[in-house]
N, C-alpha and C positions, 0 to 999 in steps of 0.2 A: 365503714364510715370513719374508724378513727384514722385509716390507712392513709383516708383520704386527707383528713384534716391537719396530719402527718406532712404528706406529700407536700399539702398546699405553704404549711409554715416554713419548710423547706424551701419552696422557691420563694417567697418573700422575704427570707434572709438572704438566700443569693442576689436578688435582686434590689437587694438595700445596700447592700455593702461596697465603698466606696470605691472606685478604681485608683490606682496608684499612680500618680503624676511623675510624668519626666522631669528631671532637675538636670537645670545647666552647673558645673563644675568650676568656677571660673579663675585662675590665676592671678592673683594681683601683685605684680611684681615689683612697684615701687613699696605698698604696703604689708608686705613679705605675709601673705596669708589667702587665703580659699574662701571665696564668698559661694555660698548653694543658693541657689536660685529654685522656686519652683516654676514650673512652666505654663503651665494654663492659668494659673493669677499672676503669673510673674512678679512674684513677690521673694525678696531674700527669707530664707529659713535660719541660715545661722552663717558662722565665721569663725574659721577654724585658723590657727596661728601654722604658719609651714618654715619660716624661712628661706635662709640663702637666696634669696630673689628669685621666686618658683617662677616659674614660666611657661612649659609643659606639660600636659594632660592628656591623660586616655583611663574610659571609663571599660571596665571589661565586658565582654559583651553580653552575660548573666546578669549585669548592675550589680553585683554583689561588688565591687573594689573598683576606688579610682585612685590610677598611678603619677605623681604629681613631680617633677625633675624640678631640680634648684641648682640653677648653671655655677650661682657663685658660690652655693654649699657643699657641692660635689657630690650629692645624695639624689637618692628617689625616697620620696615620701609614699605610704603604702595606708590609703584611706579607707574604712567600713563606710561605703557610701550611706548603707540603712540606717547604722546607728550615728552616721555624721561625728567619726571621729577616728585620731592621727591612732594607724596601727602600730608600725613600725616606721624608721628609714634605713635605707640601705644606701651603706657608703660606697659609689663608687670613682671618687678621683676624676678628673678635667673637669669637660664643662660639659654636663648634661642636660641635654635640650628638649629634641624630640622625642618623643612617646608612642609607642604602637603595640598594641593586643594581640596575642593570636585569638582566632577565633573560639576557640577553643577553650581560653583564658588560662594555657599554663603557662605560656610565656609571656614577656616582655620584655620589647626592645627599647632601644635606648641608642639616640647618637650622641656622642660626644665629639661636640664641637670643637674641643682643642685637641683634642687626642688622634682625630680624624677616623674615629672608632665605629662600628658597632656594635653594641655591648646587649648579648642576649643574658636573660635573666630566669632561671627555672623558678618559676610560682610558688612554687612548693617546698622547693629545697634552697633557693638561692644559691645554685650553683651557677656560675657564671662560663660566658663561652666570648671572646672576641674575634671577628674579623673588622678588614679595613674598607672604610666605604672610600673616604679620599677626603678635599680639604676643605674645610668646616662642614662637615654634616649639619643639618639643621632637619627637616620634617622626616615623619615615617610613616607607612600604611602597608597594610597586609591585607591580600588576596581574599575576598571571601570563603574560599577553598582552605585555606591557609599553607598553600605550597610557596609562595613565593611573597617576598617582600620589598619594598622597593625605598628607596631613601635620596636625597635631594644631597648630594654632593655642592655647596653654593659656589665654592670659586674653583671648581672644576668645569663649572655651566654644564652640571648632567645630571642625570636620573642612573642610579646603580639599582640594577635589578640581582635580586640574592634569591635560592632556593635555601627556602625558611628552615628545610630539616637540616642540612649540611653546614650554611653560610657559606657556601661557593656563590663567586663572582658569577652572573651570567651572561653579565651585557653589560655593557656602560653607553649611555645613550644620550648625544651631545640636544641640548637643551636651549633655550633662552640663557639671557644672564643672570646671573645670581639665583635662580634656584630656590624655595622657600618651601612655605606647604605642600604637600603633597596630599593627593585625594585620591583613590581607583571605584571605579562605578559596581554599581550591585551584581554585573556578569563577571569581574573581574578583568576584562577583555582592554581596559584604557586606562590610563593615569594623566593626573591632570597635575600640571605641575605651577605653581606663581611664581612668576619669575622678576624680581624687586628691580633690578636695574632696567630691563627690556620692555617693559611694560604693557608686556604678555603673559599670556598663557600657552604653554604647549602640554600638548596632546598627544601622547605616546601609546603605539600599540603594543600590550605586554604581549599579546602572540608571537607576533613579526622584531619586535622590539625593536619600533624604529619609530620616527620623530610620524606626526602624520602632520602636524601644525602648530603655529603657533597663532597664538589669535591676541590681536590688540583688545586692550582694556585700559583700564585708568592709571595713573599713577605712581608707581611702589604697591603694586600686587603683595599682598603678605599670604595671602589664604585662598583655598576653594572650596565651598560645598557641592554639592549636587543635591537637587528635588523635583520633581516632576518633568526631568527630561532635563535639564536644565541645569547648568552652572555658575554658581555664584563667586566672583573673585573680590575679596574687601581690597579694596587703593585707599591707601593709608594717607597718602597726599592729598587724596584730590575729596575727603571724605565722602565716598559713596561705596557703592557695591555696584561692580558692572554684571550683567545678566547674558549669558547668547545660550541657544542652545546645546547643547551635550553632545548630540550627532552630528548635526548639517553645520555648528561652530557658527550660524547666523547670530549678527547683534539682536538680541533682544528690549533692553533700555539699561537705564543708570538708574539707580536707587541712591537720595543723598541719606547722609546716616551722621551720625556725631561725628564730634574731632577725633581724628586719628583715627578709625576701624583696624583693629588688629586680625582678629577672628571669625569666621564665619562658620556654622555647621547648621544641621538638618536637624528636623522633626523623626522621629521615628515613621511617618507617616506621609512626611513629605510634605505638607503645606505648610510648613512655619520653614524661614532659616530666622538662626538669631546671630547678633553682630557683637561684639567688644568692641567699646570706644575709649580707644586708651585713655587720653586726654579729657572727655566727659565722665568718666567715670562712671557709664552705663551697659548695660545688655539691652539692646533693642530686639525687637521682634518683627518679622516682616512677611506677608503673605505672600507663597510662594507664588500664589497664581495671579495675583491682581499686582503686585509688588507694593503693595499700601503698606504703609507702617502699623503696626496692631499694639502695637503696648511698649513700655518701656520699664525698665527696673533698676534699681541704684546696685553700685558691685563697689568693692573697696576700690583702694586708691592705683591706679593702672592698671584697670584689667588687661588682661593677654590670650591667656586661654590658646595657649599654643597646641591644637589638635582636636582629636575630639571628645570634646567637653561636656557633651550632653548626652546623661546615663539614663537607661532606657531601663524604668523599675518596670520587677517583674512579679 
């Protein structure tokens, strides 16, 4: 009986205990600092000071640390996402922009946009390794796998594909114009790239490594998500998010959104993306399946949120 009565208080405290909410990460670049978002209230948690006008993000993929680049401080800021506070920075010289994880979480890349770098970072030791991606790197993402990593060259108009253990060149892969965010789907198998001047999206096969499409969208393309099949690209201009499919690259619709959408990413889950509005100074919320807007939440002054922003507590 007591085993029982045991057992029973046992699953009543499991079953009381609250589940841990996704936080968006968000960059505020005019307001040189980190707004945390939580994501099912969409409510700010706090506001952490970063400087050098941060603009780059990636949360690792355990949520234990979010990596935060400041183009005009020359650092990466190294955040306890749990405990919402600045660990360290690390100085690394130009302009560091984009941000990307290994799966794994012992590395971190880093493009530096004036240096025409990229700047791999060991987690652990901060020992550092360079190769060249070409001229202004700006986004980054790495393979689910983590063998390979791919980075957006902007005034090369291409996508540099790198094998993640070496930094060997493996492709250079001629693109739309201007080149921006960069996304690869949950197989690994596509990269989707935003391309600011062309005002497209193209579609690369990391197999074959070669162009498959480019797909019209709105505006000054900044970003892509992907959820439920589906690709998200924020147009900065035109304030919307254009939507088509991920496979077939069919128009889907437009989503309008604040002034200026910088950022897009996903849900853990896949029904929400959320947006940065630079210029409104919000994080909106949007359903990936209905594309209705779901909530809204205040973010300091220029969000950016250059990557991916939203750490997945575990």
């Amino acid at each position: 009986m007591i085993g029982r009565l045991l057992g029973a208080s046992a699953l009543i405290g499991l079953a009381a205990a609250p589940a841990l909410a996704d936080e968006a990460f968000v960059t505020n670049q005019t307001g040189d600092n980190l707004t945390i978002v939580e994501l099912s209230a969409m409510k700010p948690l706090a506001t952490l000071p970063i400087g050098g006008k941060p603009a780059g993000v990636a949360a690792s993929p355990d949520g234990s640390r979010v990596y935060v680049t400041s183009p005009e401080g020359h650092f990466l800021t190294v955040v306890d996402a749990a405990e919402r506070r600045v660990v360290k920075k690390i100085e690394l010289g130009g302009g560091p922009l984009g941000v990307a994880v290994s799966p794994d979480g012992r590395r971190i890349y880093v493009a530096d946009m004036y240096g025409r770098d990229l700047i791999e970072i060991d987690a652990a030791t901060e020992a550092i390794r360079r190769a060249e991606i070409g001229a202004m790197p700006a986004g980054l993402a790495a393979t689910p796998d983590g063998k390979l990593l791919v980075a957006a060259a902007r005034d090369d108009n291409a996508l540099v594909v790198f094998d993640a253990r070496s930094l060997a060149r493996l492709a250079v892969v001629p693109v739309g114009r201007h080149p921006y965010g960069v996304t690869i789907d949950a197989e690994g198998r596509r990269a989707y790239s935003a391309n600011v001047e062309s005002n497209d999206v193209s579609v690369v096969d990391l197999i074959e490594r070669r162009l498959i499409a480019n797909v019209a969208v709105g505006s000054h393309p900044y970003s892509v998500a992907l959820a439920r099949g589906r690709a998200f690209a924020a147009n900065q201009y035109d304030e919307s998010v254009s939507v088509f499919d991920a496979q077939s690259l069919k128009p889907l619709g437009v989503v309008k959104v604040g002034e200026y959408p910088e950022s897009v990413a996903a849900s853990r889950d896949g029904a929400f993306i959320y947006v940065t509005n630079w210029f409104s100074n919000e994080l909106w919320s949007i359903d990936a399946a209905t594309l209705n807007i779901v909530a809204k939440a205040p973010t300091g002054d220029g969000p950016r949120a250059f990557g991916a922003f939203v750490r997945v507590a575990n």
